[in-house]
N, C-alpha and C positions, 0 to 999 in steps of 0.2 A: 229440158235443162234443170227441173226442180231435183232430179236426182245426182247433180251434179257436186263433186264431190273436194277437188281442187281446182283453183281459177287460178292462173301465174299471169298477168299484167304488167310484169319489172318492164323497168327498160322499155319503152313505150313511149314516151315523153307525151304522157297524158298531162295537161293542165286544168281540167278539174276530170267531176266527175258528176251526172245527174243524182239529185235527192235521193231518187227509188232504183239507184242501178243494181240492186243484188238484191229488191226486196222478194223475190221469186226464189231465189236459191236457199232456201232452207235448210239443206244437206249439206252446204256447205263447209268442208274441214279446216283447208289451206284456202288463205288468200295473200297473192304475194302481190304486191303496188311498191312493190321499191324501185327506187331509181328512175321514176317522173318528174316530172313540175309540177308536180299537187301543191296548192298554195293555200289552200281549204278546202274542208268537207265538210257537209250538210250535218247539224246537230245529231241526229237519227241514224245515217252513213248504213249504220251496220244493224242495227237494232233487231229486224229480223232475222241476224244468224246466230243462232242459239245452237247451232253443233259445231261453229267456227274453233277451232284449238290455235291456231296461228295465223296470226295475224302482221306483215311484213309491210313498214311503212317508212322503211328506212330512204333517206339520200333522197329527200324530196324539197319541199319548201314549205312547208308547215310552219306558220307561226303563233296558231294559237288553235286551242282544241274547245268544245262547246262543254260546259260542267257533265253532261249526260253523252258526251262522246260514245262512252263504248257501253251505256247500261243495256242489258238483256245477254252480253255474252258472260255465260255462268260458264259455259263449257271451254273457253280464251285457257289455255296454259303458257301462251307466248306471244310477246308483244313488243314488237320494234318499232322505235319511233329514234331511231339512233340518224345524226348525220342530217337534222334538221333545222329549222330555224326558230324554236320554240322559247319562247320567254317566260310565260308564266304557267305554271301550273301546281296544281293544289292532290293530296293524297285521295281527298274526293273522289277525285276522277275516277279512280282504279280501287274503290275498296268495294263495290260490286261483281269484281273481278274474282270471283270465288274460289277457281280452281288455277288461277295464276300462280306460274314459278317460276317465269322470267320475265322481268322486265328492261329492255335496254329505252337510256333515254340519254345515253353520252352523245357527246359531241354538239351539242344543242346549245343557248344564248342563256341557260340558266344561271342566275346568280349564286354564289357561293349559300346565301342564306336559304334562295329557291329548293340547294340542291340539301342544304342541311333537314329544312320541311317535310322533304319528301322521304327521305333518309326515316326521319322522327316517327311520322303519318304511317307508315308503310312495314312497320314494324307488326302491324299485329295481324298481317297476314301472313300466315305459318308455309315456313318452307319457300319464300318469294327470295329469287335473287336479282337483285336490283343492280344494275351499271350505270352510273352516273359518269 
């Protein structure tokens, strides 16, 4: 499975997920986890996949993300976290996000000023399109 390449998980109605569930998959491009009961994931979740390009996390339950959520994917150009239940989050999160140029995060519990921060934060990553 290490040469594994896309994982699709949608629609599953998983409610979590183990610490180290993908830390094997290094090859991994596409990971799709939309449309579960995720309600948290483990600080680290992903850290091991440093060839991941999309990442699909939409239409879950997510209400809060750990500061180092997604650090180590340099290779992420897309990242959905649309259609959850997320309250707080800071530009932090996603400025290790090197090669990102989309970001969705509409539909979420963020405050007008949350979404104006991220808006501000997120600016000086070149070419990022953000949906709030």
């Amino acid at each position: 499975l290490t040469a594994l390449k896309s994982l699709f998980l949608d629609s599953n109605k998983l409610e979590s997920l183990s610490p180290h569930q993908f830390s094997n998959l290094t090859a991994l491009e596409l990971l799709f986890l939309f449309d579960n009961k995720l309600e948290s994931l483990s600080p680290h979740q992903f850290s091991n996949l440093t060839a991941l390009k999309a990442l699909l996390l939409s239409y879950n339950n997510l209400k809060n993300l750990s500061p180092h959520q997604f650090s180590g994917l340099t290779s992420l150009t897309s990242l959905s976290l649309s259609y959850n239940k997320l309250e707080n989050l800071s530009p932090e999160q996603f400025l290790g996000l090197t090669s990102l140029q989309s970001l969705f995060l509409d539909n979420n519990e963020l405050s007008v000023k949350e979404k104006n921060l991220l808006r501000e934060g997120l600016v000086s990553i070149d070419g990022l399109t953000v949906a709030l």
